[in-house]
C-alpha angles and dihedrals in degrees: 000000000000124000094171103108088167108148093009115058123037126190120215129185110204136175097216116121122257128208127195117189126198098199101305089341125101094219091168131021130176149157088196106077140141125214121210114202111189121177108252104027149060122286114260125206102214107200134187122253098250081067089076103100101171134029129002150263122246112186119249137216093237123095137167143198129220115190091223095032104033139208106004121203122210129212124194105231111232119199110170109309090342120110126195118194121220088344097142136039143180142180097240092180103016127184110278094260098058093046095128090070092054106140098354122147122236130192136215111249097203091064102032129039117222135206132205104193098207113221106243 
């Protein structure tokens, strides 16, 4: 196992505000977010779940496992009649490390877009 994301993984808070659509919809919006910027891949906002201003999560049945993260748990999405599989996850209980995501919301970004509205 290694817990150990020195050098590849770094953790910001930021106050700028983050937007998730659904379509034409905000389902999330916050000014409380955490970016994870891991080399290699894209960065990821990581919200909190008060940031979820329209439907709802449903626990799924998936889970992963990152060797510098941790166990990932994933949430369906559900708008209305509309049901997203797998379309959120979160470290619940993250490596020490990567504490300040514990319990964060992240969404897919090939079902959702996502602003970061820069201060300027």
């Amino acid at each position: 196992m290694i817990h150990n994301p020195e050098g590849r993984i770094a953790l910001t808070r930021h106050s700028s505000r983050v937007l998730v659509h659904l379509d034409n919809s905000v389902v999330a919006d916050t000014d409380q977010s955490v970016q994870l910027s891991e080399k290699g891949y894209p960065d990821r906002q990581y919200l909190p779940r008060s940031a979820i201003t329209a439907g709802s999560l449903q626990t799924s049945d998936t889970q992963t496992y990152c060797p510098f993260k941790g166990n990932a748990t994933y949430y369906d999405f559900v708008l209305g009649d509309r049901i997203i599989k797998d379309a959120v996850w979160s470290y619940e209980k993250p490596y020490a490390a990567m504490d300040a995501i514990a319990g964060r919301m992240v969404f897919d970004p090939m079902q959702f877009d996502e602003t970061v509205e820069l201060d300027e």
